[in-house]
Each structure stands twice: as C-alpha cells, then as structure tokens.
N, C-alpha and C positions, 0 to 999 in steps of 0.2 A: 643702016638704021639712022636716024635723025639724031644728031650730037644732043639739040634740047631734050628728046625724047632719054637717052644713055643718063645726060645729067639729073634728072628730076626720079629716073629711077633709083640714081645714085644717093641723090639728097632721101629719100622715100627710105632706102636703106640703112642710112645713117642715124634717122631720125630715129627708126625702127632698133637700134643699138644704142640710140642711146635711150630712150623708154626702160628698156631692159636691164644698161647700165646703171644708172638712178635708180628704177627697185632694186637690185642687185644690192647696191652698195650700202642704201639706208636698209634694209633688210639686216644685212651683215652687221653693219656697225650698230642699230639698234636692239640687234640681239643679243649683241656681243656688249654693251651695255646691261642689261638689263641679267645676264649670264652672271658677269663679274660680284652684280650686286647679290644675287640671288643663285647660288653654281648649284644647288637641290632642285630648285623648281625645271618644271618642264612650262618654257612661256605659250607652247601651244595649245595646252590645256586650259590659257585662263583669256577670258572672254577680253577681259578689260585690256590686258597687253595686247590683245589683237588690234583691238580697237584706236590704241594709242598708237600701234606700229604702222598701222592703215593708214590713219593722220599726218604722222612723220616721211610715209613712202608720199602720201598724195601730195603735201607742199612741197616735197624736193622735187618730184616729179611736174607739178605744173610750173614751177620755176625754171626745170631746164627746158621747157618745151617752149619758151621764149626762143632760143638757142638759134632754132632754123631757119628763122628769118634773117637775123646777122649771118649765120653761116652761108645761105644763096643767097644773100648779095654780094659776100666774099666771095664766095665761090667764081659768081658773075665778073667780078671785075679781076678775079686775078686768069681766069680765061683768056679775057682778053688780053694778059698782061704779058702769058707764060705762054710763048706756042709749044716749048719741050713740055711732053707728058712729064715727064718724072719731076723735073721745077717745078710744075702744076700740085701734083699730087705732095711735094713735099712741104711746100710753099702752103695747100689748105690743111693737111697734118696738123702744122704747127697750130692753126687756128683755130680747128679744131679741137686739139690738148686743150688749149689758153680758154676757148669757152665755156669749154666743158668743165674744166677745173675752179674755172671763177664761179659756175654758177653749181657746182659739188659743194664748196665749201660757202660760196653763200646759203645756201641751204640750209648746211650743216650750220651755220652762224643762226638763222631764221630757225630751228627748230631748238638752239639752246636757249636764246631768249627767250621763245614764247615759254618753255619750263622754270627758264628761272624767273619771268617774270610773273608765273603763276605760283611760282614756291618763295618769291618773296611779297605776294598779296597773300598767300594764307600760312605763315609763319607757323601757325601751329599743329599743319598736317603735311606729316609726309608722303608726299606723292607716288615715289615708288613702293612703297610700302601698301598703301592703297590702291592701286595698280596692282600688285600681290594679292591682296587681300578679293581682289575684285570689283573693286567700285569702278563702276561701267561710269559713273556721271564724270566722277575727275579726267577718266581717258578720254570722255568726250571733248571736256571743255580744254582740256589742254591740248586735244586734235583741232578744235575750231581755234585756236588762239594761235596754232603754227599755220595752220591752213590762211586764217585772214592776214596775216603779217605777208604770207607770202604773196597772196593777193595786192597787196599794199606795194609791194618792192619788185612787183615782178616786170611794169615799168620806168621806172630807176636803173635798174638791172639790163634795161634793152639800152637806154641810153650809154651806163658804161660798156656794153658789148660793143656798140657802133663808135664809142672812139677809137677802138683799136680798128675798125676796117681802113684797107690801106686805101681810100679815096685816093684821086689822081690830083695835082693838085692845079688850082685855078689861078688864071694872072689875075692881080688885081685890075681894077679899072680907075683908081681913085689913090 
C-alpha cells in the first residue's frame, strides 16, 4: 500500500481520537464541576446544564481541531527526518502529547474566562445557580461567549502550535 495513503489514514485516526478525547475530557471535568457544586442534582435532567456543557464541549473541541494541520506537517517533516520507525513514531508521540495538552488547557483557560467574564458583568446573578434553576438564556450566552473567544484564539493558537514544529533550519544568505 502507498506510505502517503498508511499516513493520511493514520492522521484521519488520530484526528478521530482526539474529537473523542476533547468531548471526553470537557464532558468529565464539566460535570465534575458542576457535581461538586450541586452533589443532589442530576445535571441530565436540566436543559440549561445541557446547554451550557454543549458550549463548553464545542469551544474545546473546535479549538483542538486546529491541531491537525501542525500535527501533518510535523508528522511530514519528521518522516523525512526519522527513517527508524520507532524514532518516527516516538519523535510524533511527543508532539502529539505537547498539542494536544496546549490546546486541553487552553480550552480549559477559554471556557473559565468566558464564565468569569460573564459573572463579573452581572455581579448580581449567580450563574450556576441559574444553570440549576434552569435558565436556558444564561447557558446560552455563556455557551456563545466560550464558543466566540474560541473563535478568536483559535488562530493565535495555530501560530504558537507551529513554533514548536521542528522546521530544518535554513543558511542565511545575508
């Protein structure tokens, strides 16, 4: 079988775990949020925690989906770099960890600002509580406020991915 054809399957794969991994993880941690504050409630019963968790999974998610492009072109130049399989495979590991970790917790950073910057514009209502109670509009606006932030960074975010790719480096000429 064709090597480009094994790699793009391979990247398709990856891509496909990490999708998985990213709701996984915001899934977990914002239930487990949301658990601590509230250990009685069942969050699956109330519309507006849906609503809010859906917002939280989608900005972490369309932020790591930046991810794939820095990773195949990593991937590409350490091909050429690694003929041993296993220096290949340990060599994008690492890079893999390193992306995927930058852009978990930037996430995680993008989804506490946009809360707290929505519970330090309305000082007088508390959010989770209103999120309990059901207020489907607060879950909204504090879903579109992580979602556009992530929108906003998810550029920036591809910039810092691509200074860690290990480019070859070029002689000057000057």
């Amino acid at each position: 079988m064709d090597k480009q054809l094994i790699i793009s399957f391979l990247e398709l794969s990856i891509a496909v775990v990490i999708g998985i991994l990213s709701l996984y993880i915001t899934h977990f941690v914002v239930v487990r949020i949301y658990k601590s504050k509230f250990p009685t409630d069942n969050p699956y019963k109330n519309n507006a925690f849906l609503i809010f968790m859906t917002g939280m999974m989608f900005s972490v998610a369309y932020l790591l989906s930046g991810i794939i492009h820095p990773l195949s072109s990593t991937l590409d130049l350490l091909t050429k770099s690694y003929p041993d399989t296993t220096d290949l495979i340990l060599s994008y590991g690492k890079y893999l960890g390193l992306f995927t970790l930058i852009g978990l917790v930037l996430g995680g950073i993008i989804n506490f600002l946009a809360f707290f910057l929505f519970s330090s514009l309305t000082t007088q209502v508390n959010e989770l509580d209103e999120i309990k109670q059901g207020n489907i509009g607060i879950a909204i606006f504090i879903s579109v406020m992580a979602i556009t932030i992530a929108v906003f960074c998810k550029e920036p975010f591809l910039v810092v991915l691509e200074s860690f790719i290990p480019y070859p480096e070029l002689p000057r000429l000057f």
